[in-house]
C-alpha positions as CSV (number, residue, x, y, z in Angstrom):
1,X,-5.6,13.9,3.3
2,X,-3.5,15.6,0.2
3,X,-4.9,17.8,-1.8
4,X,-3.4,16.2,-5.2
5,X,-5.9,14.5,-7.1
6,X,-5.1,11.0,-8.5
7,X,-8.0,10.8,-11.3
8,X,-6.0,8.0,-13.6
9,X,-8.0,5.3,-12.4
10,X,-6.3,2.8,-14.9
11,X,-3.0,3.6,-13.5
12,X,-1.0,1.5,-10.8
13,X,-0.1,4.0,-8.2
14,X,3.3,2.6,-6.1
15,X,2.4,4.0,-2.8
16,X,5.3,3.7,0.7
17,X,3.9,4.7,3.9
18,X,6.6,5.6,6.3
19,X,6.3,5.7,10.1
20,X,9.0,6.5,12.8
21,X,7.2,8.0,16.3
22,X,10.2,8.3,17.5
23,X,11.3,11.4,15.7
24,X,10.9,15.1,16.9
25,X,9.5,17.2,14.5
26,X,5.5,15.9,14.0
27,X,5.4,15.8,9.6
28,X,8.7,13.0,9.9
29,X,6.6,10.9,12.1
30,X,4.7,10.0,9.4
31,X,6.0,10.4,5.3
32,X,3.4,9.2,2.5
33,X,5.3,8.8,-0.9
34,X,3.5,8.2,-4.2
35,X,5.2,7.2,-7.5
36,X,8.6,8.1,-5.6
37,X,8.0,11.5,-4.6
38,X,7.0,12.6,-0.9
39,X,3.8,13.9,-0.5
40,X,3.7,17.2,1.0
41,X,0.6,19.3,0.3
42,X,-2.1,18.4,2.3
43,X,-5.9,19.3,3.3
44,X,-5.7,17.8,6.3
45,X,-2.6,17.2,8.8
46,X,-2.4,14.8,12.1
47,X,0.3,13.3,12.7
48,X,1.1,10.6,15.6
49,X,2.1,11.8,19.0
50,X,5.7,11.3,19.6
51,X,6.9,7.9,21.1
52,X,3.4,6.7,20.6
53,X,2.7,2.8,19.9
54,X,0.6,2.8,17.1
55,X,-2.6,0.7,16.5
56,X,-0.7,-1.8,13.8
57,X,2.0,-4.2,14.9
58,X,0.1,-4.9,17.9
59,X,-1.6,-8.2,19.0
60,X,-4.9,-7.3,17.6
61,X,-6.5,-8.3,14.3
62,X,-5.4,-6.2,11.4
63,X,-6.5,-5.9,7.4
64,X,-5.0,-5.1,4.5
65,X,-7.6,-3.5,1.6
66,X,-9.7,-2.5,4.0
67,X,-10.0,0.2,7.0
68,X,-11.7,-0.8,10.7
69,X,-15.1,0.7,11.1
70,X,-15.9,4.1,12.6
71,X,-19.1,2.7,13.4
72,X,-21.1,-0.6,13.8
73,X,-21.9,-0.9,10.1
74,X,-19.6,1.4,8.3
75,X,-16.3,-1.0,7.1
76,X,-14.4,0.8,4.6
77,X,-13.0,-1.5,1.7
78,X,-10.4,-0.6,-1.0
79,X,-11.9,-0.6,-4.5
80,X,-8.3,-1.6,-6.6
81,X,-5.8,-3.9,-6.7
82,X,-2.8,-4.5,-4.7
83,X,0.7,-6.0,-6.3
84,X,2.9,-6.1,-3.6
85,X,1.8,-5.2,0.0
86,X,5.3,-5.1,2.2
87,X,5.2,-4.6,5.8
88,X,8.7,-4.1,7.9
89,X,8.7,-4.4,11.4
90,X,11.4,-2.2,13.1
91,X,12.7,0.0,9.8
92,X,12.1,3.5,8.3
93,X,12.7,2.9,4.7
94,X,11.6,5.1,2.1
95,X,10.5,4.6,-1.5
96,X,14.1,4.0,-2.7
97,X,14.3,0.9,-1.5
98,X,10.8,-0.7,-3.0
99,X,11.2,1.2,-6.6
100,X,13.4,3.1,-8.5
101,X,12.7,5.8,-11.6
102,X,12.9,4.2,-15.1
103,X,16.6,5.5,-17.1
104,X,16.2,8.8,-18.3
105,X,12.5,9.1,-17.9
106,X,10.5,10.4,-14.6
107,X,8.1,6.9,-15.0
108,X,8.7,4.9,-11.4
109,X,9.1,0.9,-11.7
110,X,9.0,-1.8,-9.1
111,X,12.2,-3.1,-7.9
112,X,12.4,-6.2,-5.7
113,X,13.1,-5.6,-1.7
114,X,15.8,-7.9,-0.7
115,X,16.0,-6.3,3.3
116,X,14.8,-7.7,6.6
117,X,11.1,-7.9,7.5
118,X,11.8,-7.7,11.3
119,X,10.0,-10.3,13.6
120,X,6.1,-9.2,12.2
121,X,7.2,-8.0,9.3
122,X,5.4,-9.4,5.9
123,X,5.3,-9.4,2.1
124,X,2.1,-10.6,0.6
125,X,2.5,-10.9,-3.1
126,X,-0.7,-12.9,-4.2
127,X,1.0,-14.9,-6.3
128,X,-1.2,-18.0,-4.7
129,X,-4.6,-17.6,-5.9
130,X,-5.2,-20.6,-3.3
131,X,-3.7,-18.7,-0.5
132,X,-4.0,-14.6,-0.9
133,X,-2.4,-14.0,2.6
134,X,0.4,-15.9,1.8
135,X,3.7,-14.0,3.7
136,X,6.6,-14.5,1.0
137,X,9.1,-12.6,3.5
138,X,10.2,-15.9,5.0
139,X,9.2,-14.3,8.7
140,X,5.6,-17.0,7.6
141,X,3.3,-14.6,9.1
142,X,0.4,-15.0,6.9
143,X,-3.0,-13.3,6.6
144,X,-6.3,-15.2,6.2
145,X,-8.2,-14.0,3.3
146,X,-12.4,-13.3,3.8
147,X,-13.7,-12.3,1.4
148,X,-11.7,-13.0,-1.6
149,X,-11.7,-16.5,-4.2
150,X,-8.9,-18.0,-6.2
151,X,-10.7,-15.9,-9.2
152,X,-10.1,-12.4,-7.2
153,X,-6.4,-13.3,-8.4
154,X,-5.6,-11.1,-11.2
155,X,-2.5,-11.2,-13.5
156,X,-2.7,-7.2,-14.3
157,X,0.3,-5.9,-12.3
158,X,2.1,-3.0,-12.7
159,X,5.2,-4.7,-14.8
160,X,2.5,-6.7,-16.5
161,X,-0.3,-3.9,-17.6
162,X,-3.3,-4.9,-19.7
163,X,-5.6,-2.5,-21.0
164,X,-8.8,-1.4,-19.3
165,X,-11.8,0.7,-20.0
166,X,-12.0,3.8,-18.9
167,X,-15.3,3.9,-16.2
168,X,-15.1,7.8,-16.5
169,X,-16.0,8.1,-20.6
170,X,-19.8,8.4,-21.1
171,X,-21.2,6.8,-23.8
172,X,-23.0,8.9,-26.1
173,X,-24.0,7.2,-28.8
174,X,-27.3,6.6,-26.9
């Protein structure tokens, strides 16, 4: 849990989780990088035993946008969109190799990945608003959507940004 605050809610956020169990020290087991830089400061710290086998990457079911639930009633769902979800399977890599900062300026763009995915790895794009879960990584390991209609499909992305209102501006007028 960081303690930065990320209250730009009309702002695409490039986001590279990074995990590697097999290292020594606890915080390099697992990295969270927003925008390019490595978050640091946090609230809250747990990191993976080393060596463990983590939960995802296993033969079990697995979602994207949303978390499993803690109870019987209580799934968690992410409330945004998602460009680009990228998913290798046997590498490390940090934000470098997903994104890059714009010449001269400290404003992070996509790039495209053109690495190995590993044998489970995945790159869901959405580019099919007929097929969602469609795996573009060539490894064809695609998701099944529930949930989600060829009109969920948005063309908003963070190299092709429309304009939105903002939800936190209270209208006054009465």
């Amino acid at each position: 849990l960081t303690t930065r605050l990320f209250r730009d809610v009309s702002a695409w956020y490039h986001i590279v989780c990074v995990m590697d169990t097999t290292k020594l020290v606890p915080s390099e087991r697992m990295r969270i990088y927003v925008n390019g830089n490595r978050e640091t400061d946090f609230g809250t710290e747990t990191y993976p035993s080393q060596n463990v086998v983590p939960h995802f990457n296993t033969a079990t079911e697995h979602g994207v946008g949303n978390a499993p639930p803690t109870s019987a009633s209580s799934v968690r769902h992410f409330d945004g969109y998602l460009a680009e979800i990228h998913f290798l399977d046997g590498y490390a890599y940090g934000p470098e190799y997903f994104g890059e900062f714009k010449t001269d300026t400290d404003i992070w763009i996509p790039k495209e990945y053109d690495g190995s995915y590993g044998t489970n790895g995945f790159k869901i794009d959405g580019r099919d608003s007929s097929d969602l879960g469609d795996d573009e990584s060539g490894q064809g390991n695609d998701f099944s959507s529930s949930g989600l209609a060829a009109n969920d499909q948005v063309l908003d992305s963070p190299t092709n940004n429309f304009s939105v209102f903002s939800p936190i501006i209270l209208n006054t007028a009465g």
